[in-house]
C-alpha positions in Angstrom: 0.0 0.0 0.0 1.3 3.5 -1.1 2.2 6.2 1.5 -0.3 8.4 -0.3 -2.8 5.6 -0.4 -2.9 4.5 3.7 -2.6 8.7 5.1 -5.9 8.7 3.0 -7.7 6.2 4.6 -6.1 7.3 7.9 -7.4 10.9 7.2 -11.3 10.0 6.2 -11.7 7.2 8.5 -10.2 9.4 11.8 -12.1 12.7 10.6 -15.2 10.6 10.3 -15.2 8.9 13.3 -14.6 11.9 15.4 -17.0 14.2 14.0 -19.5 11.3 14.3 -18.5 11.5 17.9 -19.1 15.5 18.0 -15.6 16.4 18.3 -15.1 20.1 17.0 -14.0 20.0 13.2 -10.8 21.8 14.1 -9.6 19.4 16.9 -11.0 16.3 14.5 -8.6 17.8 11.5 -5.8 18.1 13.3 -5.9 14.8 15.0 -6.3 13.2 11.8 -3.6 14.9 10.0 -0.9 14.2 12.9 -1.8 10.1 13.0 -2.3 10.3 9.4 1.6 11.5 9.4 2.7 9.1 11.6 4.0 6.3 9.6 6.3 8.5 7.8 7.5 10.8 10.8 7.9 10.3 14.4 5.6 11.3 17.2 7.9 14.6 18.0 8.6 15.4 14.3 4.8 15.3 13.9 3.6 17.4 16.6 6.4 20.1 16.0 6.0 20.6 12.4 2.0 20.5 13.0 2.9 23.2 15.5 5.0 25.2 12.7 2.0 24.8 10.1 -0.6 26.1 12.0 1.7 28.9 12.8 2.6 29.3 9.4 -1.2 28.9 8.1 -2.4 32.2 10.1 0.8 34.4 9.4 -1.2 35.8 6.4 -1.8 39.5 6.1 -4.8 38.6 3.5 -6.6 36.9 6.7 -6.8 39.9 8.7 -9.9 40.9 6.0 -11.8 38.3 7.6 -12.6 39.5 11.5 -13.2 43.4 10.1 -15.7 41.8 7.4 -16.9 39.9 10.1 -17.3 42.9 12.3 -18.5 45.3 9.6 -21.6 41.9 9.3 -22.2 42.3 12.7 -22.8 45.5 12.5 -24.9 45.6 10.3 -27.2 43.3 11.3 -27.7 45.2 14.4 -27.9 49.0 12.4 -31.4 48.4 10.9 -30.3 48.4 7.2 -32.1 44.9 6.1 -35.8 47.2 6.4 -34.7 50.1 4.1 -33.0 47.2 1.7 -36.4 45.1 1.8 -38.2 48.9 1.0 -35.8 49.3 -1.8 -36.4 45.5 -3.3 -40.0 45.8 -2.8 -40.4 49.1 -5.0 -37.9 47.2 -7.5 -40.3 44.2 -7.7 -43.6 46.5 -7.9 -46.9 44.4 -8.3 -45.6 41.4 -10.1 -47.3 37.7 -9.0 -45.2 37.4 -5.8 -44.2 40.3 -5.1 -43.3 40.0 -1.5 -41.5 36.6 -2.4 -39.9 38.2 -5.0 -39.0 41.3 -2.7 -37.2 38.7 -0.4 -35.4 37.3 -2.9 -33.9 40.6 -4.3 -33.8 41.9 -0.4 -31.3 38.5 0.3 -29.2 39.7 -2.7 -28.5 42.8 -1.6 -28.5 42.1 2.0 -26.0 39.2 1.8 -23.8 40.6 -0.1 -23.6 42.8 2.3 -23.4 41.3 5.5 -21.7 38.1 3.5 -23.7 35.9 5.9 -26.6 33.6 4.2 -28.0 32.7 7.3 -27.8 36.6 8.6 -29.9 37.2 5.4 -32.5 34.4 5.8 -33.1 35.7 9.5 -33.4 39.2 8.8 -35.3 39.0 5.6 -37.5 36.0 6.8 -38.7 37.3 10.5 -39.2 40.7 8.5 -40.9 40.0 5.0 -42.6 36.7 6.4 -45.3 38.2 8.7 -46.1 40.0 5.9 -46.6 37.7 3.6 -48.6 35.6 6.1 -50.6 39.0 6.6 -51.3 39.3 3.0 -52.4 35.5 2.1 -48.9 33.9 1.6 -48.6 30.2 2.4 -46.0 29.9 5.2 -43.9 27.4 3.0 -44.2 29.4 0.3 -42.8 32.0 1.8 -39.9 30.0 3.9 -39.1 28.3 0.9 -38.4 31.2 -1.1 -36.4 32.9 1.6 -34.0 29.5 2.1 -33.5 28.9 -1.3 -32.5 32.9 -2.3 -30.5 33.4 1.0 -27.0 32.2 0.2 -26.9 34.2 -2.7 -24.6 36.9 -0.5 -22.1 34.3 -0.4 -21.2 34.4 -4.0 -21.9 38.1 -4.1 -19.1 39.9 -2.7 -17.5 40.5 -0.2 -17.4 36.9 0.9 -15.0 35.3 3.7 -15.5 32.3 1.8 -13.0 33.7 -1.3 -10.9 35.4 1.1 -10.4 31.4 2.7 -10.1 30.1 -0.9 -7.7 32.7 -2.0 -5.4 31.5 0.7 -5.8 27.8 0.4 -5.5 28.4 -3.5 -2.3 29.8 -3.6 -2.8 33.8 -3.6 -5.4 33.6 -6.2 -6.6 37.5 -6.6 -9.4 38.0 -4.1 -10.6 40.8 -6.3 -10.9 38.3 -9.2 -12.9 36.0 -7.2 -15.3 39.3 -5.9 -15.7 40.1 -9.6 -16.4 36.4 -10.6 -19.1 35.9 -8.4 -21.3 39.0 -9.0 -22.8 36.3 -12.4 -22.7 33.5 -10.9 -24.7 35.1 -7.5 -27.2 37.2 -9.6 -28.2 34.1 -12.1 -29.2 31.8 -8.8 -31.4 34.5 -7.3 -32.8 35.0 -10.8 -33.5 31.7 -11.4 -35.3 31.7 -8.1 -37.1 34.3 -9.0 -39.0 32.3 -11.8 -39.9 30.3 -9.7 -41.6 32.3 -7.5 -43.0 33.3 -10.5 -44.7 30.9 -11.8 -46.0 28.9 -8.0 -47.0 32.8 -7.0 -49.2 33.0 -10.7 -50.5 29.2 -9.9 -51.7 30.3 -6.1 -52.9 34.2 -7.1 -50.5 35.6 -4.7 -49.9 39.5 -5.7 -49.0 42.6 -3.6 -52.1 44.6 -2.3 -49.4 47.7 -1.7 -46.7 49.3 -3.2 -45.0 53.0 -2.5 -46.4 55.6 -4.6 -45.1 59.0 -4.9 -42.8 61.1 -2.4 -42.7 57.5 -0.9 -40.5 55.9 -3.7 -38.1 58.8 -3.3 -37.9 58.5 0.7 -37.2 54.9 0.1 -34.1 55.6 -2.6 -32.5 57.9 -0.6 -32.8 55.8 2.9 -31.2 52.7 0.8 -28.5 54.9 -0.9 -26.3 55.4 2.0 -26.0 51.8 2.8 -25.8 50.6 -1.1 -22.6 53.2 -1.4 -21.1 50.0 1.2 -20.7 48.4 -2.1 -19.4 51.0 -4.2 -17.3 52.2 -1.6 -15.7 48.8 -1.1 -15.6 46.9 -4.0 -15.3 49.6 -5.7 -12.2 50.7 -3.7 -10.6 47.3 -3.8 -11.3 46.7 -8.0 -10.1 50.2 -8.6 -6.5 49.2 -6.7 -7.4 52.1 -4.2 -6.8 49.7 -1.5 -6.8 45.8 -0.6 -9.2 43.7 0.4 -7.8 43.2 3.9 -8.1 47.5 4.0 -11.2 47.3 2.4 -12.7 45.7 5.2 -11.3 47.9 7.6 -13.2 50.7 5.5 -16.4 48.4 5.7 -16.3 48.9 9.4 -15.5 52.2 9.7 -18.4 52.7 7.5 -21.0 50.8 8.8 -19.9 52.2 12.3 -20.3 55.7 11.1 -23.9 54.6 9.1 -25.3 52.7 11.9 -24.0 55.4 14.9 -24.7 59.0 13.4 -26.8 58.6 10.7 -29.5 55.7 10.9 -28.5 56.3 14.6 -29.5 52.7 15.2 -27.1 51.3 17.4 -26.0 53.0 20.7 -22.3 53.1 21.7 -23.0 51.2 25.0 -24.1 48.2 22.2 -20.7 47.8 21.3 -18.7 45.6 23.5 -20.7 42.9 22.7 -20.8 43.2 19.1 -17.0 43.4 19.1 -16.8 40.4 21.6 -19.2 38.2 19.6 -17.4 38.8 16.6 -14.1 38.0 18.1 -15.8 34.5 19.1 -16.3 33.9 15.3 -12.9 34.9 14.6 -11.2 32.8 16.9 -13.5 30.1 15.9 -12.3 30.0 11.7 -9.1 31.3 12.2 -8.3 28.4 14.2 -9.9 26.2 11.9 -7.6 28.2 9.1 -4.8 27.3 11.2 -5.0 23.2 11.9 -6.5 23.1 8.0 -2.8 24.2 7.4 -1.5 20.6 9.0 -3.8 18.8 6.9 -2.8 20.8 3.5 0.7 19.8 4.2 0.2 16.7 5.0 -1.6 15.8 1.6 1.3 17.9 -0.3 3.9 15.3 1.8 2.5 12.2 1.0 1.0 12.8 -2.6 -2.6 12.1 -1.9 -4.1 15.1 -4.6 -1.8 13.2 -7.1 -3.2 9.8 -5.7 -6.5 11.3 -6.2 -5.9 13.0 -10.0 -4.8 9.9 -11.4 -7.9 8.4 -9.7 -10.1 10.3 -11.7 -8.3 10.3 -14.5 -8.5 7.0 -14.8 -12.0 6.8 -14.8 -12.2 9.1 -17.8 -10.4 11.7 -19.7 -13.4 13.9 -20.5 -13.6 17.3 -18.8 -17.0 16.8 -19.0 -17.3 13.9 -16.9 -14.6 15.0 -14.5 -16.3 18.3 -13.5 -19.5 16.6 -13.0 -18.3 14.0 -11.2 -16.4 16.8 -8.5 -19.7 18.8 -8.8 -21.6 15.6 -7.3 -18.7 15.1 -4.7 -18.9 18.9 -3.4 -22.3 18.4 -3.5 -22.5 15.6 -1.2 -19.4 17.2 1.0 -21.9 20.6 1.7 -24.5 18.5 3.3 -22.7 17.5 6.3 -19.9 20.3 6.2 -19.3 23.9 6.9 -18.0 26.2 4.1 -14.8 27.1 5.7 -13.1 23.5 6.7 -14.6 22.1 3.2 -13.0 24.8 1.0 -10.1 24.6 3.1 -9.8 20.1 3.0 -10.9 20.3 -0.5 -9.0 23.0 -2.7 -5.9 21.1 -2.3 -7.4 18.1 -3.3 -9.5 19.1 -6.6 -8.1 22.1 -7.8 -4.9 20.3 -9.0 -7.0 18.1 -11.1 -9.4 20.9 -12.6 -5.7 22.8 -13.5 -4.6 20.1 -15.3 -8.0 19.9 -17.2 -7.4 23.9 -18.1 -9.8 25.1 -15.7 -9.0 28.6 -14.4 -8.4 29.1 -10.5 -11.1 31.6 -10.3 -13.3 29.5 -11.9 -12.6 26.5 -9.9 -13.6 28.6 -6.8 -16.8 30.2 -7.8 -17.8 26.7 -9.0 -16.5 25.2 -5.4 -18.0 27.8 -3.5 -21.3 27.9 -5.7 -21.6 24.0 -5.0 -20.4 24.3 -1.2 -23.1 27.1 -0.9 -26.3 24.8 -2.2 -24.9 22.5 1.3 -26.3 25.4 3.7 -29.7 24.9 2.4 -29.8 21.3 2.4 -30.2 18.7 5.7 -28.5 17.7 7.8 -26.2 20.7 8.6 -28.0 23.3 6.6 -27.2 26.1 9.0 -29.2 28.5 6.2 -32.0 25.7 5.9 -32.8 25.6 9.7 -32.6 29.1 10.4 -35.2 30.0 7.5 -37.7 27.1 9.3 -37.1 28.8 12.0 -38.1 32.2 11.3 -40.8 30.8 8.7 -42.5 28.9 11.7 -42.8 26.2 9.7 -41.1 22.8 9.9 -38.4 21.0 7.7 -40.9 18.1 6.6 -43.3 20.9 4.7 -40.5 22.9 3.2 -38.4 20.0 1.0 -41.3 19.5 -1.4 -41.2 23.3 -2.6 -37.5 23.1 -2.6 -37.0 21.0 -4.9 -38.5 23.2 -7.2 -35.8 25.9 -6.2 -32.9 23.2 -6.3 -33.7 21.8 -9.6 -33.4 25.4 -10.9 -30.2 25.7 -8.8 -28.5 23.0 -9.9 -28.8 24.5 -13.9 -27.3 28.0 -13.2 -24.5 25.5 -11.2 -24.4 23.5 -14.8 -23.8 26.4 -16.5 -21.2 28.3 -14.3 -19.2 24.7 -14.3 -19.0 24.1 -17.9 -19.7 28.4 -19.3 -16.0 29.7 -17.7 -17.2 33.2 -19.2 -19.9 33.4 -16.1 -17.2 33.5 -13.5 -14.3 34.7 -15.8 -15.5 37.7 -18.2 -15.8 40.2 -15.6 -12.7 39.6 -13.9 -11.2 39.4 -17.4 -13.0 42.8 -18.3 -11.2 44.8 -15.3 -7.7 43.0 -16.2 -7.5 40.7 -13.1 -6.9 37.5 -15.3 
């Protein structure tokens, strides 16, 4: 049995059993990758240069965008921003079958590209738009559904920690590249939502009963303006080379600090400790994961086991086509019982080698990861996305999958297209010079 072979087996079967157990991902993939190293080092080797990696892993100046985008999330889910975004989507969608669906679907867009949090967006669209929609005649699973399914949108809509993570893990692909090559991508999937909602709104005679009319439509541009210049300001900022995505997020916060304090006046300086503390708890949480993922990276490099795995799938067939699909349906089944973060981070190393040699682009090859990894937080059994949108919808799991489908089946096309159309993550990028 090849070295590459037996620290593979050593790796799944010890990850598995541990998070089968309930042992925290981070502890379970750095467990794994020491006794996965074992047979080739000894025990003191193995701990010290596990040590040095994770060490090594967080020693990044590109990370330190991830606790100020965090921060800049946080708050904005406290400043009151999602009701002026949901005002501004619901004048967009007018008096269309569904408009309030429709609403939350363009509302998660915006809002989740914002806040770069899916499940952020599902709870503040859903416990916002959804008692309205109830109000107004809306089946409750209508409505849930609609919100899960358009929620993670905001993840391929920049900013996203997600690209920042793949950027790293990739190699120092341009995390302005990846921002730019999800703005398709993100759009098509709430778009093909959107139909639909279309056509189940048209079947069930669901329409709005109220729009804004006059001075309203104009007091509801100008109260979305200042927080829609968050994106023009920052992505902007960073796609112009004024600054870098790790200042960029410092902006973000200064921003949404200034937003939320003096002008929507909607968070109160005594509020702030414990935004700052809870989102130091998510910090530690992924840079920590960042930093063991680091021991596992290495330790596939050492003992060949991405090469073990390309000529594995190269042997089944030579065809790009059949390749992609067949990491598609992998990823696929990886989202539904893993986090973004550890999977992007346990993964990359693994497949991106393969789709390299196949003449995939890097950027690509992370939309279409990310885009995959992303359809995992609305499906069971850890659907973070999927469980917080019940929630909210006060509705259970059980009466929600049937209208999904619907939703995934149009889901999984846009993901057809942006695996094997490379202009849908690559022409905009391409179009500001970034690849």
């Amino acid at each position: 049995m090849s070295i590459a072979l037996m620290s593979g087996i050593i790796i799944f079967i010890v990850l598995l059993i541990l998070l089968l157990a309930g042992v925290p991902i981070a502890v379970s993939l750095g467990i794994s990758s020491i006794l996965a190293i074992l047979p080739t080092l000894d025990r003191a080797a193995a701990v010290v240069t596990g040590a040095q990696r994770i060490f090594s892993g967080i020693s990044v100046f590109s990370l330190l965008a991830i606790p100020f985008f965090i921060l800049a999330g946080n708050i904005m889910n406290r400043g009151g921003i999602a009701v002026r975004l949901i005002n501004l989507a619901k004048l967009a969608t007018g008096r269309i079958p569904g408009a309030l669906a429709h609403t939350n679907a363009v509302a998660n867009m915006l809002f989740g590209s914002i806040s770069g949090s899916g499940t952020a967006a599902a709870s503040a669209m859903g416990s916002i738009i959804g008692p309205i929609e109830e109000a107004e005649g809306y089946d409750r699973e209508f409505s849930a559904s609609a919100n899960i399914a358009t929620a993670p949108t905001g993840l391929l809509i920049p900013p996203s920690n997600v690209m920042i993570t793949y950027s790293l893990v990739s190699g120092g692909t341009s995390v302005a590249a990846l921002f730019m090559g999800g703005y398709i991508p993100g759009f098509l999937w709430g778009l093909a939502c959107m139909v639909v909602i279309y056509f189940f709104a048209r079947q069930r005679g669901y329409r709005s009963t109220k729009t804004f009319e006059g001075k309203e439509k104009w007091k509801v541009v100008l109260d979305a303006i200042p927080s829609l210049l968050l994106i023009v300001v920052v992505i902007g900022g960073i796609v112009g080379g004024i600054f870098t995505a790790t200042e960029g997020s410092v902006v973000a916060v200064v921003y949404t600090l200034i937003l939320s304090l003096f002008f929507y006046r909607t968070i109160r300086v005594r509020e702030l400790p414990d935004i700052f503390l809870g989102s130091a708890e998510m910090t530690g949480i992924i840079i920590f994961l960042i930093g063991v993922s680091s021991i596992m990276s290495w330790v596939m490099a050492f003992t060949g086991i991405p090469n073990l795995v390309a000529n594995t799938l190269l042997g089944v067939s030579n065809s790009r086509i059949v390749i992609f699909l067949i990491i598609n349906v992998i990823l696929l089944v990886v989202g539904t019982f893993m986090d973004m973060t550890p999977a992007t981070l346990i993964f990359t190393p693994i497949f991106l080698p393969i789709c390299q040699k196949l003449g995939m682009h890097t950027v690509h090859f992370g939309i279409m990861m990310i885009f995959n990894l992303c359809i995992g937080t609305i499906t069971p059994p850890v659907g973070t996305t999927l469980f917080v949108g019940v929630k909210v919808g006060k509705t259970t799991i059980e009466k929600v999958v049937r209208p999904l489908l619907w939703y995934f089946f149009a889901i999984f096309l846009v993901l057809l297209l942006v695996t094997y159309v490379p202009g849908l993550s690559l022409w905009l990028p391409g179009l500001f010079g970034y690849i």
